[in-house]
DRENPA-3360 file (N, C-alpha, C; in nm, 2 decimals, always signed):
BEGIN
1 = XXXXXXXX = -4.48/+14.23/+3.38/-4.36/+14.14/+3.36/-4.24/+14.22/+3.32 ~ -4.29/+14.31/+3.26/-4.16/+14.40/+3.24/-4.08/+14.49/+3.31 ~ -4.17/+14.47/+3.45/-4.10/+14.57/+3.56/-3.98/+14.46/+3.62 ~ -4.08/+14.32/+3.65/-3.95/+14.22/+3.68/-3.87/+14.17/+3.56 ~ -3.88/+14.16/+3.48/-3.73/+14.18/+3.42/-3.61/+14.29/+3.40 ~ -3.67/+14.37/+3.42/-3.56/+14.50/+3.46/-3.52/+14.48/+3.60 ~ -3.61/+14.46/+3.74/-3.51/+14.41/+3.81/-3.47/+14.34/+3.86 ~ -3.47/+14.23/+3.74/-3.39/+14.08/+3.72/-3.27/+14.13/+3.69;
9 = XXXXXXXX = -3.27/+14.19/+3.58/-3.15/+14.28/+3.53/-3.06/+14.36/+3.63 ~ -3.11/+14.46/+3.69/-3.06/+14.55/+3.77/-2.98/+14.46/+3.86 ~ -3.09/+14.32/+3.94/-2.99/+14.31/+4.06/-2.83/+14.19/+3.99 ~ -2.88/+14.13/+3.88/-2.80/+14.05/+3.82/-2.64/+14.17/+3.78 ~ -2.66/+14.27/+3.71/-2.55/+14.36/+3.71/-2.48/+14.36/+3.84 ~ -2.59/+14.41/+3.99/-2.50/+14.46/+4.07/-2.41/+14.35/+4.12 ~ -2.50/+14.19/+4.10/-2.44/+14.07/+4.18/-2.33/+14.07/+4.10 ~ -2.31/+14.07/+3.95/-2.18/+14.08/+3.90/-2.08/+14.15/+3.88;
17 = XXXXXXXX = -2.08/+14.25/+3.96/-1.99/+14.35/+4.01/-1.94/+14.33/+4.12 ~ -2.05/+14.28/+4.25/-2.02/+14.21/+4.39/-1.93/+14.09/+4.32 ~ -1.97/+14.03/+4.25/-1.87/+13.88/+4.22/-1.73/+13.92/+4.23 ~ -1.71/+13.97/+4.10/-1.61/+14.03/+4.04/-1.50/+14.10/+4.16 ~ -1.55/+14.19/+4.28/-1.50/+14.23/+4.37/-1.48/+14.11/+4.45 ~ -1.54/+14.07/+4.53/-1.54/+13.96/+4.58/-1.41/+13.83/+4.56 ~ -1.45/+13.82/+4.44/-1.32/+13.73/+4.40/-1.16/+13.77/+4.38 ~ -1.19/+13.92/+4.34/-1.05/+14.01/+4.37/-0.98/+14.02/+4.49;
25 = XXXXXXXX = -1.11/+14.06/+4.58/-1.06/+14.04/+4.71/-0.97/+13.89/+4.75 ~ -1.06/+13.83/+4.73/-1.04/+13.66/+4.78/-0.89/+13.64/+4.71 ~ -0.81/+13.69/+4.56/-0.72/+13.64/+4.51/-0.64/+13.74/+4.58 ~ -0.64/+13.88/+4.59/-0.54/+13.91/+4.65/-0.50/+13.88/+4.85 ~ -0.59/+13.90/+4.92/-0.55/+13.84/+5.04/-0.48/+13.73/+5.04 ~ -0.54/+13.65/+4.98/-0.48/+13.48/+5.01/-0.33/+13.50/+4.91 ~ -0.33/+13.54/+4.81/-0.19/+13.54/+4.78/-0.11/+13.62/+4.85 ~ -0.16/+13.73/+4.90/-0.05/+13.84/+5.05/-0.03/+13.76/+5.13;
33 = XXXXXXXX = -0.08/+13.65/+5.15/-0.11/+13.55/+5.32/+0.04/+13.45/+5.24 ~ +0.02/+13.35/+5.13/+0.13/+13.33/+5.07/+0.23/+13.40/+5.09 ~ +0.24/+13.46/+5.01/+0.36/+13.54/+4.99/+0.44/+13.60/+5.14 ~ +0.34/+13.64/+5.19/+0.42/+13.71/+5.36/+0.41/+13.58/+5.42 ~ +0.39/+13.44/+5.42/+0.43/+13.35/+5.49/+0.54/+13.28/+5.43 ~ +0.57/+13.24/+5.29/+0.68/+13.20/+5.22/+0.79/+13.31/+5.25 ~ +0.78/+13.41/+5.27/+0.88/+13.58/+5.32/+0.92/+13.53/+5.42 ~ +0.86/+13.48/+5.53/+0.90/+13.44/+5.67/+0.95/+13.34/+5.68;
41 = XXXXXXXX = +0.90/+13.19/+5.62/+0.93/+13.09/+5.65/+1.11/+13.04/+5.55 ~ +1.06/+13.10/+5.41/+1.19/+13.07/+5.34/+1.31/+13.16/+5.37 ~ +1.30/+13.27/+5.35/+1.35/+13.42/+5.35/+1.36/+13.43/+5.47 ~ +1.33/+13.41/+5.59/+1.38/+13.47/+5.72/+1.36/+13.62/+5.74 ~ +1.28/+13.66/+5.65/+1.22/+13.83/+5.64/+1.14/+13.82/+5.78 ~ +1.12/+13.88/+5.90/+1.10/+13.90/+6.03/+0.95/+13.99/+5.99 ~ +0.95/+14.08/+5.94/+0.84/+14.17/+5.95/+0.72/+14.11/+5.87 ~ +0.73/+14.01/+5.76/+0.66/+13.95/+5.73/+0.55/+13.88/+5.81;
49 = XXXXXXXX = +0.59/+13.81/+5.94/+0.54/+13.77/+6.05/+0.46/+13.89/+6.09 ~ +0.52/+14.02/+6.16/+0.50/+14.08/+6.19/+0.35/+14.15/+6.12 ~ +0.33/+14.13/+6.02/+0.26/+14.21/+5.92/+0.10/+14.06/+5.87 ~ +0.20/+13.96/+5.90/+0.06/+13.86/+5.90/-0.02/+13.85/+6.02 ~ +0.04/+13.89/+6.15/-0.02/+13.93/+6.29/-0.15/+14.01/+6.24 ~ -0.09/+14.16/+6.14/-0.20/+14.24/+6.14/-0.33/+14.21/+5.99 ~ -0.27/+14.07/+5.96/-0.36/+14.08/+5.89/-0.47/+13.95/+5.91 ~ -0.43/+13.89/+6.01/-0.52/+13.71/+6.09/-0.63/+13.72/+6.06;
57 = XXXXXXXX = -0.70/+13.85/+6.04/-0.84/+13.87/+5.99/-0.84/+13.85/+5.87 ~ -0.78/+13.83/+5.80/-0.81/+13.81/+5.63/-0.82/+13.71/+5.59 ~ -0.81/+13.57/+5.72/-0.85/+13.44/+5.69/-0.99/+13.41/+5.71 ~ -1.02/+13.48/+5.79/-1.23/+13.42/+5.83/-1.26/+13.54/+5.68 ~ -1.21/+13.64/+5.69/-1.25/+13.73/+5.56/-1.28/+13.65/+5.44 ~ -1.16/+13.60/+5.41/-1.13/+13.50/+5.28/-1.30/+13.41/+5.29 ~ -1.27/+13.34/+5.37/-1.38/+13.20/+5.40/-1.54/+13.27/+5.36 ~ -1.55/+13.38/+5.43/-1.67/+13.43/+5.44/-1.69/+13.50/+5.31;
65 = XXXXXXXX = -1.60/+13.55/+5.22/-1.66/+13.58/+5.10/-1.68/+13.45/+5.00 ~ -1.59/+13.32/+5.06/-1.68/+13.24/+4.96/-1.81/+13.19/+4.98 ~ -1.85/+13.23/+5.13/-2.01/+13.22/+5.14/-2.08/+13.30/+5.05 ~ -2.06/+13.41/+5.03/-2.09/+13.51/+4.96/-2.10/+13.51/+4.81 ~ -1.98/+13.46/+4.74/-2.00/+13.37/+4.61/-2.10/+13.30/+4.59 ~ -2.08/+13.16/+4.67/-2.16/+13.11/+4.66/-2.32/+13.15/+4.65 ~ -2.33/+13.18/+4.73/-2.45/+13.26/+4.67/-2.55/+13.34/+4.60 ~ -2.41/+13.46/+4.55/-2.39/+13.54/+4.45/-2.44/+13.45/+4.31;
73 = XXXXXXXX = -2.33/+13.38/+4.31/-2.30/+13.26/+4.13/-2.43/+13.17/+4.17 ~ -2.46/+13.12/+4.23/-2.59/+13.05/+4.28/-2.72/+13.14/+4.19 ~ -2.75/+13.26/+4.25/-2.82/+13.34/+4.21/-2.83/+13.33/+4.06 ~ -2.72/+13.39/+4.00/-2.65/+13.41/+3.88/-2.74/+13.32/+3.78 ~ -2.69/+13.18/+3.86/-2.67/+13.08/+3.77/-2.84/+13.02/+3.75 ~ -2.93/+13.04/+3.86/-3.06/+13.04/+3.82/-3.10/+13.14/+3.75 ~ -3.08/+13.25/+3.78/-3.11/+13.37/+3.62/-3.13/+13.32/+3.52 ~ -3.02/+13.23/+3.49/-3.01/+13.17/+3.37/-3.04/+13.00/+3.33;
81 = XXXXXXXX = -3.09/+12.96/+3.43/-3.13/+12.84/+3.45/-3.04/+12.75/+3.42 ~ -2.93/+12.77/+3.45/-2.84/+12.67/+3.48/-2.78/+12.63/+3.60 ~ -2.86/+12.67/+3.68/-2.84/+12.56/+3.84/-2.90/+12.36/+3.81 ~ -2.84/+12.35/+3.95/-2.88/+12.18/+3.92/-3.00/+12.17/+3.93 ~ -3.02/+12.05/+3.82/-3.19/+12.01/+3.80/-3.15/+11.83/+3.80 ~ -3.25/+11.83/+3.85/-3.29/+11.68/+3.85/-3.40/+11.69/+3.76 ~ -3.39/+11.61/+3.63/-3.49/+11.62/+3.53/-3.51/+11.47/+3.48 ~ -3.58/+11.38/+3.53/-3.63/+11.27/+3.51/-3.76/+11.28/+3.37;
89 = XXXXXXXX = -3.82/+11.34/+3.42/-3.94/+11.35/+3.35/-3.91/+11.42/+3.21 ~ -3.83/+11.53/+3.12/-3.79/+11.57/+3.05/-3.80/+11.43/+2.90 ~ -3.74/+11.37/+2.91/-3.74/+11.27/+2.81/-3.91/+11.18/+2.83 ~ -3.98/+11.13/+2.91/-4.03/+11.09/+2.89/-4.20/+11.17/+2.87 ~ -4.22/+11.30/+2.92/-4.32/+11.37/+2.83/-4.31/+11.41/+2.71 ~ -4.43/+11.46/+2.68/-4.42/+11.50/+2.54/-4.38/+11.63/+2.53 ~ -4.33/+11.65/+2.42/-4.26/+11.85/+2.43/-4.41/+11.94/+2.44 ~ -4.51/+11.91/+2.37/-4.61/+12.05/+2.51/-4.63/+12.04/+2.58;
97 = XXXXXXXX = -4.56/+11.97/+2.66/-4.63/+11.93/+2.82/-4.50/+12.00/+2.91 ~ -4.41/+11.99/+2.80/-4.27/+12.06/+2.88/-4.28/+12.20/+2.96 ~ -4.37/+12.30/+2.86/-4.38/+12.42/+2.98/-4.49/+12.37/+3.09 ~ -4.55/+12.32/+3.10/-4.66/+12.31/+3.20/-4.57/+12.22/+3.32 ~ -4.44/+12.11/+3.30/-4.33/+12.08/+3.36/-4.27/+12.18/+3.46 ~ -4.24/+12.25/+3.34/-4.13/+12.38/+3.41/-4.22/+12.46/+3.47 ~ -4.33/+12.51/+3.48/-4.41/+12.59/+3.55/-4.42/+12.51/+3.69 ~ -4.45/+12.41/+3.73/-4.48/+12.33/+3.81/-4.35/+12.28/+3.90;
105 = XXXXXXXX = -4.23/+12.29/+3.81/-4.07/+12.31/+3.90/-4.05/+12.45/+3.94 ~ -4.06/+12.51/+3.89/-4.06/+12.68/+3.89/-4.15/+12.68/+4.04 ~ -4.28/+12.66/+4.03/-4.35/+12.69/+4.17/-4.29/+12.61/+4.30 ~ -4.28/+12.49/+4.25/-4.22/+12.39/+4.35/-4.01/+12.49/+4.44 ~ -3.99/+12.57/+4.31/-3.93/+12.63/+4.39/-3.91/+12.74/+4.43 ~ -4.01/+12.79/+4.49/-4.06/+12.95/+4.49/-4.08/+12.86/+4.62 ~ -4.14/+12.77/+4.63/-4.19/+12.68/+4.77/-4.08/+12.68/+4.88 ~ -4.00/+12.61/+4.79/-3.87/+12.54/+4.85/-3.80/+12.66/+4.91;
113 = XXXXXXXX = -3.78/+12.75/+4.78/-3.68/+12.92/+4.82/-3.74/+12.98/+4.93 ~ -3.86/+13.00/+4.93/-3.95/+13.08/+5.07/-3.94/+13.00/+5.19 ~ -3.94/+12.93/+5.18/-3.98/+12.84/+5.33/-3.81/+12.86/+5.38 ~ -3.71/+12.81/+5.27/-3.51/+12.85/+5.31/-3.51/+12.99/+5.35 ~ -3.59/+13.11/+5.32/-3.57/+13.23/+5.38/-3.64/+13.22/+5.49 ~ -3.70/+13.15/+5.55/-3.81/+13.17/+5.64/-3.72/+13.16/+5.79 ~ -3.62/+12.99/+5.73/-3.54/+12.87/+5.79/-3.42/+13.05/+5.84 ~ -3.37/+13.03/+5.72/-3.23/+13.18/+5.78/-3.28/+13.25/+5.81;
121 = XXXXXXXX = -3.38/+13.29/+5.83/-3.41/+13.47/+5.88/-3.43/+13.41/+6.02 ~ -3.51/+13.25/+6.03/-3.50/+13.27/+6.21/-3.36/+13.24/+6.24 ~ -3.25/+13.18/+6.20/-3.11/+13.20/+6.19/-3.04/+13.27/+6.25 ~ -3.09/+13.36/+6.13/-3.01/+13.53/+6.19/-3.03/+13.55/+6.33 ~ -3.16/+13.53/+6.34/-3.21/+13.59/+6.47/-3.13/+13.50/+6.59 ~ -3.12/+13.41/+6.53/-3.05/+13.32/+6.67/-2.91/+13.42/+6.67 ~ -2.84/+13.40/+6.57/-2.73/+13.45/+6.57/-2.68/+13.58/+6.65 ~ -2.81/+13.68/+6.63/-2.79/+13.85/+6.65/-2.84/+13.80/+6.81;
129 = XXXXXXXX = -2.92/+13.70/+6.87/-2.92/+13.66/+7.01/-2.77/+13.64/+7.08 ~ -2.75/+13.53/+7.03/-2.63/+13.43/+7.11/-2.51/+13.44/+7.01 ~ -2.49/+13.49/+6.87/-2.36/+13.47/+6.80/-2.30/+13.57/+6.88 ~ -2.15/+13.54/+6.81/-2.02/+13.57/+6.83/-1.98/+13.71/+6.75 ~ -1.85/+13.72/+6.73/-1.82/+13.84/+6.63/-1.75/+13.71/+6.54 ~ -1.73/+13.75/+6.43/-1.67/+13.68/+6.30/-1.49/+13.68/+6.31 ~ -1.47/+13.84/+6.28/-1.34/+13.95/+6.29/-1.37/+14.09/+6.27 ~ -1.24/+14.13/+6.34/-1.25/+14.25/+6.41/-1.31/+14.28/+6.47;
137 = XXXXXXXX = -1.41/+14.23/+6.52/-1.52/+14.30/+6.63/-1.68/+14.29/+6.55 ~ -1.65/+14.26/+6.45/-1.82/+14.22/+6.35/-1.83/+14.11/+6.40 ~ -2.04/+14.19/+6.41/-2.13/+14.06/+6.46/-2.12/+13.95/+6.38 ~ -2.16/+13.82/+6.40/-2.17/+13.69/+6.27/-2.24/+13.72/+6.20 ~ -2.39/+13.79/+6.27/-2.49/+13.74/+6.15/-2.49/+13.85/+6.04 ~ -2.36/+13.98/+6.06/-2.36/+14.07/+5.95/-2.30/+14.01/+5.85 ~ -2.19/+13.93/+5.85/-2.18/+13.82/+5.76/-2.24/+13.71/+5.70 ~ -2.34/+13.66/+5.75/-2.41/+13.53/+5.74/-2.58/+13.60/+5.68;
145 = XXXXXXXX = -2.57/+13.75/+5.68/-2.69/+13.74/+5.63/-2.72/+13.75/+5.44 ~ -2.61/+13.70/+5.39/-2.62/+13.65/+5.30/-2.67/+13.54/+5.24 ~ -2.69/+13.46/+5.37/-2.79/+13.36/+5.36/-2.96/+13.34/+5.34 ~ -3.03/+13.46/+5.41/-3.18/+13.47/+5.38/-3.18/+13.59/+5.24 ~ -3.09/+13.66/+5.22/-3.09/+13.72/+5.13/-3.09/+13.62/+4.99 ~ -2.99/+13.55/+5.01/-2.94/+13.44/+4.90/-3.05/+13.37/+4.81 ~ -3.15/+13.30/+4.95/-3.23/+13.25/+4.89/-3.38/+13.34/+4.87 ~ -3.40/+13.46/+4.92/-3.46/+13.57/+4.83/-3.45/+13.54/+4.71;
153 = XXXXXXXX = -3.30/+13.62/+4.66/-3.29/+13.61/+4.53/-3.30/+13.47/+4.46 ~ -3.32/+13.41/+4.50/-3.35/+13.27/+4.42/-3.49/+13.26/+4.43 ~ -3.60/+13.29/+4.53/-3.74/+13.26/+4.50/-3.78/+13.36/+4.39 ~ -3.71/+13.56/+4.39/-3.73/+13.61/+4.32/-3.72/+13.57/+4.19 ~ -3.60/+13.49/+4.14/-3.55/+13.45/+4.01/-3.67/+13.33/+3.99 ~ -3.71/+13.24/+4.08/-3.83/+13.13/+4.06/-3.94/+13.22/+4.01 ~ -4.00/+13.33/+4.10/-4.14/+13.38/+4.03/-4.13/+13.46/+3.90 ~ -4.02/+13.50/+3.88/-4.03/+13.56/+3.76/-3.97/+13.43/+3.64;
161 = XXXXXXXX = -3.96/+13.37/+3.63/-3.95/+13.24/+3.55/-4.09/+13.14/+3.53 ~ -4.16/+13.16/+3.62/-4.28/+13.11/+3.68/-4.39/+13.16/+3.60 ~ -4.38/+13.32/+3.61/-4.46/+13.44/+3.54/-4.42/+13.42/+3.41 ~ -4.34/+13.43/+3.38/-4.31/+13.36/+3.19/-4.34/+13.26/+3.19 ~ -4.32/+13.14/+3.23/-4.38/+13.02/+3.22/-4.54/+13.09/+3.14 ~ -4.60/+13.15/+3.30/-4.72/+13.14/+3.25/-4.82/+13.22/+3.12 ~ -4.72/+13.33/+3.12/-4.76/+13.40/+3.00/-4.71/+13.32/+2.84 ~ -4.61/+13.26/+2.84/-4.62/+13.14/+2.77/-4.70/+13.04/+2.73;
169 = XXXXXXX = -4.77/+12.97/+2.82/-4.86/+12.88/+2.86/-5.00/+12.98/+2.79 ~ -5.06/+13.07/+2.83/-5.13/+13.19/+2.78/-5.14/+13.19/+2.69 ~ -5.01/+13.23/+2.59/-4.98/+13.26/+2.49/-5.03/+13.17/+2.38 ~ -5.00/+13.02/+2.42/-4.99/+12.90/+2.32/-5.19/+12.85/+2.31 ~ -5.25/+12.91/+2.46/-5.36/+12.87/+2.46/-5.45/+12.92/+2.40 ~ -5.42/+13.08/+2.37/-5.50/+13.17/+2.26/-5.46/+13.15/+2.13 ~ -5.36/+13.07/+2.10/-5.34/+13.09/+1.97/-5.47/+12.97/+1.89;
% end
């Protein structure tokens, strides 16, 4: 267990450093794209135009890193178990029955997450067949394979929540 919490840890740092980049990226483009189109349109500044020509790529850029967020903060946010839950049953079990609950959503998404990487990875494959380039001349699915990765990291984050569940559950039975 303690190998996968260290690289729960490990990959959770690097995703927070990707965020962090990612979103810097995403504020400064989109404000250059502003700014050099308010330069042209208000201002009559000419090279502004000239200079959004060379940058047309920084709008699929923009878009596609919030694919990448998304997924990122997705990640993130199961780490911590604050992704969305549908929790009906919570109030009406009894509280020791609550880990044996959460073990049993925990698997149910280890289910769900494998089978979504199963879904993107044949994806990809369509994509690296018959896709397009994105920008500049990049393939789609070098962009888009953030998607079978994505939900990796999310079955990963399920079994190791799963694995504490159970050493939990363990725990409470020996005592």
């Amino acid at each position: 267990m303690k190998v996968l919490k260290l690289a729960d840890r490990l990959i959770a740092r690097i995703e927070g450093w990707m965020v962090v980049v990612f979103l810097g990226l995403m504020v400064f483009f989109t404000f250059l794209q502003v700014c050099l189109r308010s330069l042209f349109t208000q201002g009559d500044v000419h090279f502004a135009n000239t200079l959004m020509g060379y940058l047309d790529w920084s709008e699929p850029f923009v878009r596609l890193l919030v694919l990448w967020l998304t997924f990122l903060g997705a990640s993130l946010l199961t780490r911590e178990s604050k992704h969305i839950k549908i929790d009906i049953f919570a109030t009406l079990l009894p509280p020791r029955w609550l880990l044996v609950r959460e073990l049993i959503i925990s698997v149910s998404c280890v289910f769900v997450s494998s089978l979504m990487v199963k879904v993107s990875i044949d994806y990809i494959n369509i994509e690296l067949k018959f896709g397009g380039s994105i920008f500049l001349g990049l393939p789609g699915w070098i962009g888009q394979i953030i998607i079978p990765v994505g939900f990796a990291l999310f079955t990963f984050r399920f079994i190791v929540r799963a694995v504490d569940q159970i050493l939990q559950i363990v725990g409470r039975i020996e005592k």
